[in-house]
C-alpha positions as CSV (number, residue, x, y, z in Angstrom):
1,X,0.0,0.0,0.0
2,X,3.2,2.8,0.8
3,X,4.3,1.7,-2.4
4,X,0.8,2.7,-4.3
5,X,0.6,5.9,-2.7
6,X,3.4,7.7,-4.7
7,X,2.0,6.4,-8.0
8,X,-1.8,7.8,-7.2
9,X,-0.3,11.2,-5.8
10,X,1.4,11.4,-9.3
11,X,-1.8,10.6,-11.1
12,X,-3.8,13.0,-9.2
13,X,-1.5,15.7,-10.2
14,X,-1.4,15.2,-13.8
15,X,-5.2,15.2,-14.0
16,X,-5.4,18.4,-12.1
17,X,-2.3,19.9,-14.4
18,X,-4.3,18.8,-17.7
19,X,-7.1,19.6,-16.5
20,X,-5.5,23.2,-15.8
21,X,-3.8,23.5,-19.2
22,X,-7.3,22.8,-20.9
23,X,-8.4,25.5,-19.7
24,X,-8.3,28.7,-22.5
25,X,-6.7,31.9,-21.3
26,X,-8.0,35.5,-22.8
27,X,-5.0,37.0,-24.5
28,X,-6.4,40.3,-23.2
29,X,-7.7,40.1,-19.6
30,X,-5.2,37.1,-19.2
31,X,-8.1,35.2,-17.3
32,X,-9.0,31.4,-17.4
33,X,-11.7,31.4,-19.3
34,X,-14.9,28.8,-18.1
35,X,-17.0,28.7,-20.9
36,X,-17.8,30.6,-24.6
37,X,-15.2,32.3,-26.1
38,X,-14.1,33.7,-29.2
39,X,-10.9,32.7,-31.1
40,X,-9.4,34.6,-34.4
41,X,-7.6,33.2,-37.0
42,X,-4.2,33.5,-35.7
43,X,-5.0,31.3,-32.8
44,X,-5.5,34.2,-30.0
45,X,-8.4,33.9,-27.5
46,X,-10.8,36.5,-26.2
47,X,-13.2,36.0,-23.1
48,X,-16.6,37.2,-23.8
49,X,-16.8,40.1,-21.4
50,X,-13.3,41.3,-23.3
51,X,-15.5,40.8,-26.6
52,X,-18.2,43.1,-25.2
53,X,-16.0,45.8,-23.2
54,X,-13.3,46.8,-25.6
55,X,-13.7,48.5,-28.9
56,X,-12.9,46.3,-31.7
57,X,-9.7,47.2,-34.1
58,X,-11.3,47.7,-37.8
59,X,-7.9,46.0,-39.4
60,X,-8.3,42.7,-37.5
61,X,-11.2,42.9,-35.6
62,X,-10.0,41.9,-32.1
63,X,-11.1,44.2,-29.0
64,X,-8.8,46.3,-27.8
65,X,-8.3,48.9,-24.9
66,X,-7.0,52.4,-26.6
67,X,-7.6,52.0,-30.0
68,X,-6.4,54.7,-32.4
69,X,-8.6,56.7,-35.2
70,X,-6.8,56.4,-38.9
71,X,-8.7,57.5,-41.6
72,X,-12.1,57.0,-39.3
73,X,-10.8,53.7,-38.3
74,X,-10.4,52.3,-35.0
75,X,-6.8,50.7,-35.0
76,X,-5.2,48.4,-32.2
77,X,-1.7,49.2,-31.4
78,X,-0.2,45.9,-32.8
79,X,-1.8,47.2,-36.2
80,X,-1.2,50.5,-36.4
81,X,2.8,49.6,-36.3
82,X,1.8,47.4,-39.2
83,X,0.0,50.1,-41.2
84,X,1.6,51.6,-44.3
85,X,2.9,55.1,-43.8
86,X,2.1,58.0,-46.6
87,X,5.6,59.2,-48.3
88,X,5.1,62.4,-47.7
89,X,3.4,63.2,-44.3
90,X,4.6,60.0,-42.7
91,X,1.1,59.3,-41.1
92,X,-0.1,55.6,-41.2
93,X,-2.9,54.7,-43.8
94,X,-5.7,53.0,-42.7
95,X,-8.7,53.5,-45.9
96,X,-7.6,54.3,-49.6
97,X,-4.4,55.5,-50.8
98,X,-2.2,56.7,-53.8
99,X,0.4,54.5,-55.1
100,X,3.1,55.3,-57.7
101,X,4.4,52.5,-58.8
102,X,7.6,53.7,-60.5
103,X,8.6,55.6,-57.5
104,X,7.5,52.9,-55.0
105,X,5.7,55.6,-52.8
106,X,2.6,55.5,-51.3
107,X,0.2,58.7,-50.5
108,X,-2.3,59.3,-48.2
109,X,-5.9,61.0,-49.4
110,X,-4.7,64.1,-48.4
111,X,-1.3,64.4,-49.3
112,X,-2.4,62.8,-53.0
113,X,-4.8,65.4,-52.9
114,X,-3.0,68.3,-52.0
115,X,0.9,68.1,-52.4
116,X,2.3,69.5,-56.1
117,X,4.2,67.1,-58.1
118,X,7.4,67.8,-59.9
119,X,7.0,68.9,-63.5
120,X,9.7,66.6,-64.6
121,X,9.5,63.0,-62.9
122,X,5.5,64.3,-61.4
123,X,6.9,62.7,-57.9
124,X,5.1,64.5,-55.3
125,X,6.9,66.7,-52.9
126,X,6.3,69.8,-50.3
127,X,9.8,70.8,-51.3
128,X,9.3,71.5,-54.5
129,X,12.0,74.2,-56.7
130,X,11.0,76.9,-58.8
131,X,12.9,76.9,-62.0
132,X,12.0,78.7,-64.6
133,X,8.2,78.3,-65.5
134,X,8.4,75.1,-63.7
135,X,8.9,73.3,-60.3
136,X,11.0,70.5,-59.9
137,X,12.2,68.1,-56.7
138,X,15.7,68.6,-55.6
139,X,16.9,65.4,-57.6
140,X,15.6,66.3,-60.8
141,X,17.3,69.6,-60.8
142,X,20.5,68.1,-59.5
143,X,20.4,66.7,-63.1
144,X,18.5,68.5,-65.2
145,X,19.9,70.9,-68.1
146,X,18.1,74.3,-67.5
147,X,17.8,76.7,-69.9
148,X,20.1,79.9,-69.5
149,X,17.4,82.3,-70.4
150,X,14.6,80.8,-69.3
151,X,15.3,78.8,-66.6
152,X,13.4,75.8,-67.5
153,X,14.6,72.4,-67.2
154,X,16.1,71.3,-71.0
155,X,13.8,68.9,-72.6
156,X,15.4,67.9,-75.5
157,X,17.8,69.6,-77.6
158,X,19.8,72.3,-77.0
159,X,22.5,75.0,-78.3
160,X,25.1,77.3,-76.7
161,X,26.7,80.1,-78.6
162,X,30.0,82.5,-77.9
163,X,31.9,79.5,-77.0
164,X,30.7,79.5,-73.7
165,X,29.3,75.5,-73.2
166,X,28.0,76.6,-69.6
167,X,25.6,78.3,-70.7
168,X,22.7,76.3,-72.8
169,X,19.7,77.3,-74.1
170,X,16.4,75.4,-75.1
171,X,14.5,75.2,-78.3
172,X,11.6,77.1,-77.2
173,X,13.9,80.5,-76.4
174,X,15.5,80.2,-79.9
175,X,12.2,80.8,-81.3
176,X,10.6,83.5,-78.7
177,X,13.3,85.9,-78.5
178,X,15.5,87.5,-80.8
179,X,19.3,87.1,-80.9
180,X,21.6,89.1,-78.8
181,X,23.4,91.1,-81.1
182,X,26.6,90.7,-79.3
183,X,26.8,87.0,-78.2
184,X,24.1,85.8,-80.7
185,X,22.1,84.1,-77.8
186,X,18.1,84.3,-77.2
187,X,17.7,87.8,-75.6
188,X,15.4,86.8,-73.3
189,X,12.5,89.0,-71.6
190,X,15.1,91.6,-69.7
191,X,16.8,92.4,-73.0
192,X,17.7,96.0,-74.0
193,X,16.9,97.9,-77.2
194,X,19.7,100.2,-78.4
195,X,18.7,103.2,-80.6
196,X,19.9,101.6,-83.7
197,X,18.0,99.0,-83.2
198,X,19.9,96.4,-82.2
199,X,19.0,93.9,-79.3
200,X,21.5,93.2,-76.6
201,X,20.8,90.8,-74.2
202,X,20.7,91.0,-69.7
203,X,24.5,90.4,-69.3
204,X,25.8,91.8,-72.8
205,X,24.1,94.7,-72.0
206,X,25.5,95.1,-68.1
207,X,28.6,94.3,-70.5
208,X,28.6,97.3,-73.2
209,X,30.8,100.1,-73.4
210,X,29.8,103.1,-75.1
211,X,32.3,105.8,-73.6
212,X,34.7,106.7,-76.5
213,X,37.3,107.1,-74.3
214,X,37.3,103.4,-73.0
215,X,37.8,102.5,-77.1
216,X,40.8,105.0,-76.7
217,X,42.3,103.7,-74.1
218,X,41.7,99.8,-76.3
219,X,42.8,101.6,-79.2
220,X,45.9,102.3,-77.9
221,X,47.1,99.4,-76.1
222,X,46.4,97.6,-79.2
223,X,48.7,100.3,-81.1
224,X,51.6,99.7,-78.4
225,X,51.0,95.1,-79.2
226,X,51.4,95.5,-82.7
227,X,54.0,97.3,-82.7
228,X,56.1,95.8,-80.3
229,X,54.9,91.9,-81.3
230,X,54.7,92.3,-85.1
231,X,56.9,95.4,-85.8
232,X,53.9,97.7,-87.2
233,X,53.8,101.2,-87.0
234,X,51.2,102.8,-89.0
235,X,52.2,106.4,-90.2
236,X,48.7,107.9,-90.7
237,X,46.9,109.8,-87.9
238,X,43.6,107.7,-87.5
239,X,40.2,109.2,-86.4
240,X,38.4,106.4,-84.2
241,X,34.5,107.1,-83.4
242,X,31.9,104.7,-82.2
243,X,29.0,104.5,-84.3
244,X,25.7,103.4,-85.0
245,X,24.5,100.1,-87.0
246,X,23.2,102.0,-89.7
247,X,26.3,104.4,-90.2
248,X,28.7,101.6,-90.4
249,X,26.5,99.5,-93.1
250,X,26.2,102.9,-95.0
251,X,30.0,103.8,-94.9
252,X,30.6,99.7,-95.7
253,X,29.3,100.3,-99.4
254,X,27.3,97.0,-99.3
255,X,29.6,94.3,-97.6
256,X,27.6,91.4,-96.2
257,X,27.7,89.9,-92.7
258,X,27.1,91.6,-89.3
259,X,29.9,94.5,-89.4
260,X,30.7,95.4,-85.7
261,X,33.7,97.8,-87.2
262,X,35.2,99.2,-90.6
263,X,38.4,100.4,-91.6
264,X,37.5,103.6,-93.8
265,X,39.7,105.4,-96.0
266,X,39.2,108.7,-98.0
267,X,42.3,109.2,-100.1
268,X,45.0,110.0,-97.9
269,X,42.7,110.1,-94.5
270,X,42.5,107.1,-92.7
271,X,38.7,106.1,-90.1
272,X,38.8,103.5,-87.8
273,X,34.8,102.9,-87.0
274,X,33.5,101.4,-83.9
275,X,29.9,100.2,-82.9
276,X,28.8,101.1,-80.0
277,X,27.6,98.5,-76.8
278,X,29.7,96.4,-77.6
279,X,31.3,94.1,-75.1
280,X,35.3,94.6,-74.3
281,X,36.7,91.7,-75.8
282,X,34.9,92.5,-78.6
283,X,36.3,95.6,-79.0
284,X,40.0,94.1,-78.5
285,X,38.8,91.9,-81.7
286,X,37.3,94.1,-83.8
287,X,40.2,97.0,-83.4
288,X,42.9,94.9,-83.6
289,X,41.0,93.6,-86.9
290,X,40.2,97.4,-88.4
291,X,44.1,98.7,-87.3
292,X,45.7,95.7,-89.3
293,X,43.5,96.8,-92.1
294,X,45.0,100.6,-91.9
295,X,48.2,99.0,-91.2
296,X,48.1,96.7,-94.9
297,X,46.7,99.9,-96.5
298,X,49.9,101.4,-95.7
299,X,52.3,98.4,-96.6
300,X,50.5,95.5,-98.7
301,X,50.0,94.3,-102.3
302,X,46.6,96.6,-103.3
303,X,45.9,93.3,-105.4
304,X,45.2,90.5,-102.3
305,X,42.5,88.6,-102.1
306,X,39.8,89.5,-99.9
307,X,40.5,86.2,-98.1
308,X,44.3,87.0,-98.0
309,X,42.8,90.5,-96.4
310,X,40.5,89.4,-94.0
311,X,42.4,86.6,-93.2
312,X,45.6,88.8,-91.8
313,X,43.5,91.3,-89.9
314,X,42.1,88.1,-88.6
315,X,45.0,86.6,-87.5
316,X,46.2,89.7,-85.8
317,X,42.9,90.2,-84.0
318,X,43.4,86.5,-82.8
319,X,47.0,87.1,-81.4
320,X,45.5,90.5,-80.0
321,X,42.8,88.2,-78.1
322,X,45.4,85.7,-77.0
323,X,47.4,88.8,-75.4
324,X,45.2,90.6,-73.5
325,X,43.2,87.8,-71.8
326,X,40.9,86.5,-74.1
327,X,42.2,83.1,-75.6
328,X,39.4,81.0,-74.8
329,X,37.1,84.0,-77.1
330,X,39.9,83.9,-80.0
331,X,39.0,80.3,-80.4
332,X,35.5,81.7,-82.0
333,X,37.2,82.9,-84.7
334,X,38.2,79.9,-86.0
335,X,34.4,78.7,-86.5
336,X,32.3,78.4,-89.8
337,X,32.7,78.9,-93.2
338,X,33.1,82.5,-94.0
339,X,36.5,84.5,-95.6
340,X,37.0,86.1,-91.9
341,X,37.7,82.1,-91.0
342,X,39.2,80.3,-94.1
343,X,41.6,83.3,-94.3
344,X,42.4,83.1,-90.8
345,X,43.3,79.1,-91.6
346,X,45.1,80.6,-94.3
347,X,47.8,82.8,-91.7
348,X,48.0,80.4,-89.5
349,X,49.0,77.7,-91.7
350,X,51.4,79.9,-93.4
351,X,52.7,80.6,-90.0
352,X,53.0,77.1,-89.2
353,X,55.3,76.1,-92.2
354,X,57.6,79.4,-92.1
355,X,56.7,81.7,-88.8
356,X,55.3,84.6,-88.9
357,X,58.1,86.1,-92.0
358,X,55.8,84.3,-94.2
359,X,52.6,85.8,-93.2
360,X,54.3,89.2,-93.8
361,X,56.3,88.4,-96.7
362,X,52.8,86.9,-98.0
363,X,51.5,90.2,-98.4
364,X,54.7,91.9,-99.3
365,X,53.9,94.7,-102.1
């Protein structure tokens, strides 16, 4: 009999643990629960009076003590850190939202509603940048082309002029405005109107020199170059004047082309003129150009070409650009097709095979 009494104390106590461990516990109250309950899909159990007390989660339906409202819904606190969160606000979405697929971002009612997209990518953001006509998202114009004049991002091609590859402008501007008469580039809305009727755009015109003395003091250094570079002295006493666009095509007796300065002679009396607003390396061009004219007057064959012509008062105009500062604008001069540029190729290839004696004696009377 001592020998059963072990083995039934042992029985009795794993009847009363099963018996124990049948009995459901409420995953809320933490209670035994002695009777009806309700179970959800994931296994968890509620006691009745939990079911009836607590407001019930609208995501999955379980009661639950301090539920949250999102988007009119009543959200338990194990659901709401497993709600999506809008891209933009950050708040969690509970009832309809905005999805972009390409960008992988979600949007809340509101925020879809209510936040501007970029005009380039159309992603939606509160940070938006105004460029131009348009508003763009930091990354976009990070790498977008905008438009010098405009300000608009580039869409499509493009075209830069006066050498300067900075500085690009779209297709639309090359239509709207009219060229700069100086750089050649759209004007642009803030462009200025000169009395000859020329059209100079924002910076050429912040840019343009119209006090005769400034084209003096140009005049002169480039007197002081030649000479001491090339060995020209010019004997004449020229008259330099600035001048308007339709003085200088008058006194040009018909040449073609957009004349920013002519050499002028009148029997023995030699005119250097000028236009006026023009920028300062372009007046280090175009008088180096006009003073090696009045220079081969003096000294050269009266029978060149009028490649061989242009073409030295190019090539001193280029060395003129080199020496005062303005290398990277000579390069210019060595673009397209007219005489002013073949000639130029003409010099410097003479140049090349025997120095500069052959570009004089080239032109030798």
């Amino acid at each position: 009999m001592k020998r059963l009494l072990p083995l039934l104390i042992l029985c009795l106590l794993a009847i009363l643990v099963s018996a124990t461990a049948a009995a459901p516990v409420c995953a809320l109250c933490g209670k035994q629960i002695e009777g009806k309950y309700v179970k959800f899909d994931d296994g968890q159990i509620f006691c009745l009076d939990c079911v009836g007390k607590y407001t019930h989660c609208d995501i999955c339906g379980k009661p639950a003590p301090g539920t949250v409202q999102v988007d009119n819904k009543n959200v338990c606190r194990n659901c709401l850190t497993n709600l999506d969160r809008c891209g933009i606000c950050g708040q969690a979405i509970a009832g309809r939202y905005t999805y972009f697929r390409d960008l992988d971002l979600k949007l809340c009612e509101q925020c879809a509603r209510t936040v501007p997209r970029c005009d380039i990518c159309g992603r939606p953001d509160k940070d938006l940048q105004k460029a131009g006509n348009k508003i763009i998202c930091r990354k976009c114009l990070s790498t977008s082309l905008l438009c010098y004049c405009c300000g608009d991002p580039i869409r499509g091609d493009y075209t830069w002029f006066d050498g300067d590859q900075t500085r690009k402008y779209c297709q639309n501007c090359l239509v709207s405005y009219p060229p700069c008469a100086n750089c050649g580039a759209p004007a642009g809305r803030d462009h200025v109107k000169l009395e000859d009727g020329r059209v100079l755009c924002h910076d050429c015109s912040l840019q343009a020199l119209f006090d005769p003395h400034q084209v003096k003091a140009i005049k002169n250094k480039i007197l002081d170059y030649v000479n001491a570079t090339f060995g020209m002295v010019i004997r004449h006493d020229i008259k330099y004047s600035l001048q308007g666009k339709d003085f200088i095509t008058k006194k040009s007796e018909g040449l073609s082309g957009d004349i920013n300065g002519l050499f002028y002679r009148s029997n023995d009396s030699f005119s250097i003129y000028v236009l006026y607003g023009l920028r300062r390396k372009d007046l280090y061009q175009v008088i180096a150009h006009e003073i090696a004219h009045a220079w081969a007057a003096e000294n050269c064959r009266a029978d060149m070409d009028i490649e061989q012509a242009e073409g030295f008062a190019q090539w001193i105009a280029y060395y003129a650009l080199g020496n005062f500062g303005f290398a990277d604008y000579r390069n210019i001069l060595l673009e397209g097709s007219s005489v002013y540029v073949t000639g130029l190729k003409r010099m410097l290839a003479l140049e090349k095979a025997g120095g500069r004696e052959a570009v004089f004696n080239s032109l030798k009377k």
